[in-house]
KOLNU-941566 format. One line per 2 residues: their letters; for each residue x, y, z of C-alpha. Coordinates in Angstrom, 3 decimals, always signed. Layout:
BEGIN
a	X,Y,Z  ...
END
This chain:
BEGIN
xx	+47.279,+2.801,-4.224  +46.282,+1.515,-7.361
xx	+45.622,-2.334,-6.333  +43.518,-0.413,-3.050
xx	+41.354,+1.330,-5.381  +40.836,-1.738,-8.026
xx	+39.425,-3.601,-4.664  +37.437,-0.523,-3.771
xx	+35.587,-0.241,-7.283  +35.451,-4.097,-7.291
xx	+33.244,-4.138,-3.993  +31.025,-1.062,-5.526
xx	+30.381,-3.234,-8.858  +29.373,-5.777,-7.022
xx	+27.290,-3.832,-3.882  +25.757,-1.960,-7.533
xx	+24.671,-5.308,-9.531  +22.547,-5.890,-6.194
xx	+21.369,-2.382,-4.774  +19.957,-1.203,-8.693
xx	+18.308,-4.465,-9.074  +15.507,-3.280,-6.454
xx	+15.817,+0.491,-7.759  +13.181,+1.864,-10.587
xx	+15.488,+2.144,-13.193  +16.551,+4.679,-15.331
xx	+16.245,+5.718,-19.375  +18.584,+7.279,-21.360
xx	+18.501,+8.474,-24.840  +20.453,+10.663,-27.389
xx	+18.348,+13.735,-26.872  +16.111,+15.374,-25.030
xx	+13.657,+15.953,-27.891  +12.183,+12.333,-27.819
xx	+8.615,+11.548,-28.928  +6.514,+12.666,-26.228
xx	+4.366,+9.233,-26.343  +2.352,+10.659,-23.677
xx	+0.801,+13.944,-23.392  +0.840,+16.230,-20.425
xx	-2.353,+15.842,-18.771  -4.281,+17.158,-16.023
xx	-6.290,+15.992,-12.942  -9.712,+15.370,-12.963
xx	-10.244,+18.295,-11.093  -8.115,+21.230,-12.660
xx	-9.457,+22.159,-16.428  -6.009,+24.622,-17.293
xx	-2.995,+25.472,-15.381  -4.103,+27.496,-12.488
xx	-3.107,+31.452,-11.944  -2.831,+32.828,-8.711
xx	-6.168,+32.889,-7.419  -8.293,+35.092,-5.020
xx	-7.186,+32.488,-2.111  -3.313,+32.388,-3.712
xx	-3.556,+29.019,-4.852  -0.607,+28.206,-7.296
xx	-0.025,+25.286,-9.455  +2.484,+22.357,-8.582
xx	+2.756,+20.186,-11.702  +3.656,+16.792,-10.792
xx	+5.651,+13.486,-11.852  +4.928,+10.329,-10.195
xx	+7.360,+7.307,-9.715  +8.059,+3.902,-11.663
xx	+4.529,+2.439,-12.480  +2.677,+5.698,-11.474
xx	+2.254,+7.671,-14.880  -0.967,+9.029,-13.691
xx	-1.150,+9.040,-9.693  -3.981,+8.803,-8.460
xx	-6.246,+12.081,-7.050  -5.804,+10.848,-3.701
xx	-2.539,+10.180,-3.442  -1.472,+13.968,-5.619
xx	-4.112,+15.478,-2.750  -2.162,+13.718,-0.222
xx	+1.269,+14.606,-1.502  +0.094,+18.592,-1.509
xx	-1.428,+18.335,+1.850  +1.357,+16.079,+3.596
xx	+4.629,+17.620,+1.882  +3.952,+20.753,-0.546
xx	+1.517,+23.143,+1.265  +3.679,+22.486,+4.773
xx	+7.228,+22.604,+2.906  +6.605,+25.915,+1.509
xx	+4.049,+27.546,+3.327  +1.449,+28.357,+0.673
xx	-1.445,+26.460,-0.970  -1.171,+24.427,-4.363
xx	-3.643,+22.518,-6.587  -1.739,+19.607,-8.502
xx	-1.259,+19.190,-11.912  -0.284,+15.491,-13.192
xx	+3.152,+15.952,-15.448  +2.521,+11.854,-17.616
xx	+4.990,+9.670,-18.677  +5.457,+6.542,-19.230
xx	+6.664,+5.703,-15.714  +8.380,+2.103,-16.120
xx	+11.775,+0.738,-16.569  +11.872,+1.296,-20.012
xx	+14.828,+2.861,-22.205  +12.459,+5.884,-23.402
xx	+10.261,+6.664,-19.958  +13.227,+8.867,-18.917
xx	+13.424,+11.383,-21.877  +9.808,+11.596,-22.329
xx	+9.700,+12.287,-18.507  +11.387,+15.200,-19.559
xx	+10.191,+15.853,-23.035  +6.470,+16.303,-21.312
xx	+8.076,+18.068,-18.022  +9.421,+20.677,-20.638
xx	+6.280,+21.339,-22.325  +4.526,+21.168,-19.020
xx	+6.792,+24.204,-18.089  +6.284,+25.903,-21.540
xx	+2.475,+25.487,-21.469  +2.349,+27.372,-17.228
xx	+4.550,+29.955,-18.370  +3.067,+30.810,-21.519
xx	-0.392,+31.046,-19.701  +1.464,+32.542,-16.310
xx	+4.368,+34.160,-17.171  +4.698,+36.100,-13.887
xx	+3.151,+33.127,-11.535  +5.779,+31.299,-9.013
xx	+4.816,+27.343,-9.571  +6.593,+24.017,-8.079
xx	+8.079,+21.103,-9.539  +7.282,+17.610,-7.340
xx	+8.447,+14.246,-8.519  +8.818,+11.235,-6.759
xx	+11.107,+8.454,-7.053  +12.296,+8.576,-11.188
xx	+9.849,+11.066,-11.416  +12.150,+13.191,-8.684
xx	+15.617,+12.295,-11.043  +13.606,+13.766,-14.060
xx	+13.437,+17.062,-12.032  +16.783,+17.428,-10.424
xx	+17.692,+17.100,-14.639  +15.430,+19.996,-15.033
xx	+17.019,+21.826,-12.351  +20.459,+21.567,-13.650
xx	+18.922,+22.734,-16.888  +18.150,+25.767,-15.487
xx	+21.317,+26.514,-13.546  +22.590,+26.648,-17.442
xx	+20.726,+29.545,-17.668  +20.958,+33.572,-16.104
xx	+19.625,+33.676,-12.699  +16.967,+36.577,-14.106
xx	+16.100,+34.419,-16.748  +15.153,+31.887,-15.149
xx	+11.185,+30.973,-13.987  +9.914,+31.564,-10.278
xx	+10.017,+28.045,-9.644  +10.475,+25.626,-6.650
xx	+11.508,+22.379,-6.896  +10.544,+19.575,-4.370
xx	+11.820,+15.871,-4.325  +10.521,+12.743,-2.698
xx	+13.080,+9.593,-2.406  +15.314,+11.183,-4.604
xx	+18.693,+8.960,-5.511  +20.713,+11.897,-6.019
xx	+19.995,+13.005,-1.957  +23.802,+14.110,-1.140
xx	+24.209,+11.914,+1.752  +21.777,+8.832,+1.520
xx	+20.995,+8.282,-2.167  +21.591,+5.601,-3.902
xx	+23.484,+6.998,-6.733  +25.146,+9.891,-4.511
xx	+26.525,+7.188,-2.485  +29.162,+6.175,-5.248
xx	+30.113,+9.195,-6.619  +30.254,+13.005,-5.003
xx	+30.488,+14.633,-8.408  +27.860,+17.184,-9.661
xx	+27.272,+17.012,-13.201  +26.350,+19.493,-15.565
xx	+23.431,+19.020,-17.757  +24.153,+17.272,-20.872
xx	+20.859,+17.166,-23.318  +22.712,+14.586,-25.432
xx	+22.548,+12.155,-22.327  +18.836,+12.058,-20.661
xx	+19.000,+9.269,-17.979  +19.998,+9.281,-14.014
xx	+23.961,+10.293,-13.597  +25.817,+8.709,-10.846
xx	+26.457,+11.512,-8.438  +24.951,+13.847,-6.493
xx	+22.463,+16.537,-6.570  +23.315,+20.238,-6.806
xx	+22.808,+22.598,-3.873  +24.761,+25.630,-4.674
xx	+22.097,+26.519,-7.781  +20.144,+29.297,-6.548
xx	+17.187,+27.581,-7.150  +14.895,+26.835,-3.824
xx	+14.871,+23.095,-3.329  +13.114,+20.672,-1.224
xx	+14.208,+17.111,-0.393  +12.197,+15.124,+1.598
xx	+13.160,+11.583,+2.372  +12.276,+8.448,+4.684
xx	+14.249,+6.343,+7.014  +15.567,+3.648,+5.994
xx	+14.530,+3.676,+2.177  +16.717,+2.436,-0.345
xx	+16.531,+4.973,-2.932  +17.656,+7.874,-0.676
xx	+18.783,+6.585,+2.746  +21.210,+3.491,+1.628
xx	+23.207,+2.552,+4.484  +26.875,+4.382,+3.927
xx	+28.466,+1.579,+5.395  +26.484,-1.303,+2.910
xx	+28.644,-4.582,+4.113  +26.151,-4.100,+7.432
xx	+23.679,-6.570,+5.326  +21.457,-6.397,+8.182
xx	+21.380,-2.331,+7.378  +20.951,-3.435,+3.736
xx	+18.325,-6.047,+3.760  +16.670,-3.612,+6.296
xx	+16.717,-0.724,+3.613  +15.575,-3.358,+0.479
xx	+12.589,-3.763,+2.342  +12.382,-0.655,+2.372
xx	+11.828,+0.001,-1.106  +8.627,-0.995,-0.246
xx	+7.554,-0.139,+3.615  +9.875,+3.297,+3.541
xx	+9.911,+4.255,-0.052  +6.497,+3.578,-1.364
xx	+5.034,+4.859,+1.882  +5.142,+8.579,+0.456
xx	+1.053,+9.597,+1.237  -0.118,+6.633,+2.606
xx	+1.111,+4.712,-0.065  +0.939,+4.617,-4.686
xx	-2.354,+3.353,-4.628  -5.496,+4.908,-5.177
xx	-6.899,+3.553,-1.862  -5.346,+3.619,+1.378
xx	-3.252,+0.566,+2.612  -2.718,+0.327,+6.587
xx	-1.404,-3.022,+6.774  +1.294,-2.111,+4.682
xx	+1.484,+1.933,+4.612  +0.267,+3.014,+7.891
xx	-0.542,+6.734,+7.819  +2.504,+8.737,+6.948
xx	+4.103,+11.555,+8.369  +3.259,+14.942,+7.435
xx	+5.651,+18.048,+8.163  +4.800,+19.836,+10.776
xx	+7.355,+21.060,+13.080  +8.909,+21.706,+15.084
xx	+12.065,+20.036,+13.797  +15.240,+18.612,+15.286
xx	+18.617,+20.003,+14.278  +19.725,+15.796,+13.937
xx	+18.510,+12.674,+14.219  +18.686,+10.676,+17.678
xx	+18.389,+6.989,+17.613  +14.755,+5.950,+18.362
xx	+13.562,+9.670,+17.772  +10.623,+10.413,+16.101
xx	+11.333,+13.917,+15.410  +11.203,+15.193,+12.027
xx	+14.543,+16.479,+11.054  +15.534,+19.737,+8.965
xx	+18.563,+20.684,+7.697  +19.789,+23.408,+5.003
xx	+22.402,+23.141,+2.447  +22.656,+26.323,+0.276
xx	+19.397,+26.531,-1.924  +17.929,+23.338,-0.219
xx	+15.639,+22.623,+2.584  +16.005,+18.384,+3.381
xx	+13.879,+17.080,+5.486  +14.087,+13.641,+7.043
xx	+11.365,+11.925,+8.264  +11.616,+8.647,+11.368
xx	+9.780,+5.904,+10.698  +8.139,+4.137,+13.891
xx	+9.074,+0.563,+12.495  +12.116,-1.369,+11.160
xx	+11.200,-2.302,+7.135  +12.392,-5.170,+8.275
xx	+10.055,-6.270,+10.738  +7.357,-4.522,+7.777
xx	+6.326,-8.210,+6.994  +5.384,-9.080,+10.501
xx	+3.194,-6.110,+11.435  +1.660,-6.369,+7.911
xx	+0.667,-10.299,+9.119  -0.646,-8.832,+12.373
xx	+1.880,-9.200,+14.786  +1.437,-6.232,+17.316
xx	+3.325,-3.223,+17.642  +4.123,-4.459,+21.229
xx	+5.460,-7.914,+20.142  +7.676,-6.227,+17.882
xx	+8.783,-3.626,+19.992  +10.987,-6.309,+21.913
xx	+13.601,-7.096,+19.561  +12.998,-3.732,+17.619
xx	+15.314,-1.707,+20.082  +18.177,-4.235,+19.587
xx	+17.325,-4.977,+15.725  +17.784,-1.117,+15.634
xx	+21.038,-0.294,+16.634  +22.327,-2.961,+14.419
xx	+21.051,-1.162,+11.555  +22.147,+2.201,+12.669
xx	+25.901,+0.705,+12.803  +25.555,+1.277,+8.896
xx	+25.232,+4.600,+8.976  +27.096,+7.731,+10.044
xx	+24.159,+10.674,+10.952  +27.107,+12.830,+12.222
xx	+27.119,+14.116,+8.600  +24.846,+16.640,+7.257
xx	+21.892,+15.679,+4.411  +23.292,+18.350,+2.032
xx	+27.382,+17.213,+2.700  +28.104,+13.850,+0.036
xx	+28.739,+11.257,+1.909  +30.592,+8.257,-0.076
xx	+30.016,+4.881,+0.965  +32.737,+3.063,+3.075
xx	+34.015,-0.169,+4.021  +34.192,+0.214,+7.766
xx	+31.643,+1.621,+10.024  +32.743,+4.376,+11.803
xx	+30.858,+3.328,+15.201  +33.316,+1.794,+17.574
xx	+32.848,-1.486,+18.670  +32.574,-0.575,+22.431
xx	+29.911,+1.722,+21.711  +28.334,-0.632,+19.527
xx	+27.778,-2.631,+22.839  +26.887,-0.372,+25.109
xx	+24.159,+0.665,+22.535  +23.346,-2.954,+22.613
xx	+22.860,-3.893,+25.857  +20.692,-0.609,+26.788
xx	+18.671,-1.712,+23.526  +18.319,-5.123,+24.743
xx	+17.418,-3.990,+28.770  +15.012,-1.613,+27.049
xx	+13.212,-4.561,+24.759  +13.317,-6.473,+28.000
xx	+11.278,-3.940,+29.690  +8.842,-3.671,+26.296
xx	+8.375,-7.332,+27.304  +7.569,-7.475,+30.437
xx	+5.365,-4.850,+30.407  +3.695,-6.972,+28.590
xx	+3.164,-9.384,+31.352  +2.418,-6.758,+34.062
xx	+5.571,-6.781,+35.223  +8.224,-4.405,+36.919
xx	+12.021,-5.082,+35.967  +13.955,-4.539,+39.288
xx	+16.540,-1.507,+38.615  +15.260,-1.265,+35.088
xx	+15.275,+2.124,+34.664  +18.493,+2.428,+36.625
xx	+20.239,+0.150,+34.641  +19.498,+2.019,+31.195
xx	+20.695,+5.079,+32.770  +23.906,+3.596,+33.965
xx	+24.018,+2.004,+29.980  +23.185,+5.634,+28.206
xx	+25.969,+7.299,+30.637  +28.982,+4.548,+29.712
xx	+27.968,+5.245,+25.945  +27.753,+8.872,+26.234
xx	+31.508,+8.304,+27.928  +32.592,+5.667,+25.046
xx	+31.516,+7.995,+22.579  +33.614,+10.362,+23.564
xx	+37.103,+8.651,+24.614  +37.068,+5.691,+22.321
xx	+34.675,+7.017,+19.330  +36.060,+9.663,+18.708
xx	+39.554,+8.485,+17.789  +38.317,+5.455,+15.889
xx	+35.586,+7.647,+13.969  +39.362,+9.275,+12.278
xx	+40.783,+5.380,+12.027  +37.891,+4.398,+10.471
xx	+37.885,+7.698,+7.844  +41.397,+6.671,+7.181
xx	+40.454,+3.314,+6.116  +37.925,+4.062,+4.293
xx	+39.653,+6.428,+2.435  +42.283,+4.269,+1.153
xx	+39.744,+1.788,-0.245  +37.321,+3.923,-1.990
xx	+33.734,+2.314,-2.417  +33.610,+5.580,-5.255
xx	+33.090,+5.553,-9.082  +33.297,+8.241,-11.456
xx	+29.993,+10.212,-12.525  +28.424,+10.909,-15.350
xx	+25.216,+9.750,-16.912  +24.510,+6.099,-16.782
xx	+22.252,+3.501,-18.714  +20.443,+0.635,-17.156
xx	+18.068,+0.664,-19.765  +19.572,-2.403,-21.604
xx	+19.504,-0.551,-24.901  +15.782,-1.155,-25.077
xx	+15.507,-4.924,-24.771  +13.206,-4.701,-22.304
xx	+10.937,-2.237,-23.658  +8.515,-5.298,-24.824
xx	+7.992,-6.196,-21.833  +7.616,-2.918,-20.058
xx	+5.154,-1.448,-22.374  +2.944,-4.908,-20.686
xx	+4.065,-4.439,-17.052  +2.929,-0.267,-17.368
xx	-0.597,-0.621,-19.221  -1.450,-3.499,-16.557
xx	+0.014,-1.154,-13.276  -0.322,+2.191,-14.884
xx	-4.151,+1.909,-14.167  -4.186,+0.041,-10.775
xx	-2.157,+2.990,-9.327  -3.823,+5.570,-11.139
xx	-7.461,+3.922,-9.963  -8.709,+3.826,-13.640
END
């Protein structure tokens, strides 16, 4: 048992060393008192926190993600009308939570630092006001720290507050730091930085996750030796996770972010392959929400060239189910889901999937042309039936093999805070890369 699990967290080191490469990385410091090097500050358009107004507008205060210490105003009015206003039902006016946004070691802590005083300055103005908490990417780890912060506390002590994530790492089943460990830390203000584990859901607090398909940061492939499912989801780093409102920048982008998905119901219970059906699920004090994406990230290059949808709706079908084979959507969002060595997809499923995928790229394809496939239509049928039957009489039993397996070679680590910040050797260089991004996101 012990040689199994050596190989286990050998694999993980190494799958780690390449997945947080491509993540924005975390900061960590000794307390959560460091110098606030930038100041809370608000949009353009709101002069104070807001009250509840007339019209029952409340205030969402707002962190951005790595390189995005002062979003721009249309991308917070896009994030409020896309994912705030229809998570929750009510109307919000932003207000920008700074920091210094970049990969280095103090942009975590002052993340918080200003989040804190953020908090202090709404309730000290609005004492009895509900608000929300947004952040994105980092900017989403800073406020699941803030939310196990508060479970510290009394439930009637603590704020009318909701908290809402987008691409959070710490998404029980798809984030990228949830994926190696299932533990749920408590909040330790001697260690500010991401922890390796998984969010909390039993807090009391209401929560909103909303993630995209096929993003690295919170839908990493469970099954990450599928390298097709992994290259697919490092590409998405950028067509899936930077996609949130039609993209970070302070114009619009359609070659690259097509217009994104707002909520709007109504929702499926689960995701079906090729659905585009946006998916809700809850998990004690949290509403996640996943949302389809119409295109593979990894045929994202291609359509950004200008290769038409229809072109790349041929091999998409196909390209598709490969990438599916690294993930298990059987499991709830909310339920931790620990990455494993074997896919728990049978084989002869696998290829019925396959060959409908391919007959139904074939008929993308000669559509195309003008052309009718003889017993096209017949032949997918015949395809979806065998797999339904598969699923059933040979899946089933091999989903429990594969469990088995993948038990007894953990891809698992222990939890806890971690630092990637390289004990501030980079900071040079990342005080550079943010003053010349910081303002191309932010539209300054």
């Amino acid at each position: 048992m012990r040689l199994r699990r050596r190989v286990g967290h050998l694999l993980v080191i190494a799958l780690l060393i390449g997945l947080l490469a491509a993540v924005p990385q975390p900061a960590s410091a000794s307390t959560a008192a460091a110098p606030v090097r930038i100041p809370v500050r608000l949009t353009d358009s709101v002069t104070e926190s807001l009250p509840v107004d007339a019209d029952g507008v409340l205030t969402a205060l707002i962190l951005g993600g790595t390189f995005m210490p002062r979003p721009s105003a249309r991308w917070l009015d896009a994030v409020i009308a896309d994912y705030i206003n229809p998570a929750t039902g009510d109307s919000y006016s932003p207000v920008t939570v700074e920091y210094p946004a970049t990969l280095a070691s103090y942009s975590f802590p002052d993340g918080f630092a200003n989040l804190s005083n953020a908090m202090a300055q709404q309730l000290a103005n609005h004492p009895d006001d509900p608000f929300l908490i947004a952040g994105y990417s980092q900017g989403s780890a800073i406020v699941t720290l803030m939310k196990l912060q508060l479970m510290e506390m009394e439930a009637a002590e603590r704020p009318d507050v909701t908290f809402l994530l987008l691409g959070s790492g710490d998404r029980p089943n798809g984030g990228i730091f949830s994926r190696f460990s299932d533990e749920v830390p408590t909040f330790n203000p001697d260690s500010i930085g991401y922890f390796l584990g998984t969010q909390p859901t039993d807090g009391g607090i209401r929560t909103i996750d909303i993630a995209h398909q096929y993003e690295l940061t919170s839908d990493l492939p469970r099954y990450p030796l599928n390298l097709v499912a992994t290259l697919n989801a490092f590409l998405g780093l950028i067509y899936s996770h930077a996609a949130y409102a039609n993209g970070p920048l302070p114009f619009e982008f359609p070659a690259v972010w097509p217009e994104s998905m707002p909520l709007a119901g109504p929702f499926a219970d689960e995701y079906v392959l090729g659905s585009m059906d946006i998916v809700k699920q809850t998990t004690g004090d949290t509403d996640f929400y996943f949302i389809p994406v119409d295109m593979l990230p990894l045929l994202g290059p291609l359509r950004t060239l200008g290769v038409p949808d229809s072109l790349l709706n041929i091999v998409q079908p196909a390209l598709q189910v490969i990438v599916e084979a690294g993930y298990d959507r059987s499991v709830d969002f909310g339920e931790p889901a620990l990455a494993g060595l074997i896919p728990v997809l049978d084989p002869v499923t696998f290829s019925l999937q396959f060959a409908r995928a391919v007959a139904q790229g074939a008929d993308n394809a000669a559509g195309l042309l003008g052309i009718n496939l003889p017993f096209s239509a017949e032949v997918q049928d015949l395809l979806t039936l065998w797999t339904a039957r598969s699923a059933e009489l040979i899946g089933e039993p091999y989903y429990v093999l594969a469990n088995t397996v993948n038990e007894l070679f953990p891809l698992a680590l222990g939890g806890g805070a971690i630092d990637l910040s390289g004990n501030g050797l980079l900071d040079p260089l990342m005080e550079v890369l943010g003053a010349l991004i910081g303002p191309f996101t932010s539209g300054e």
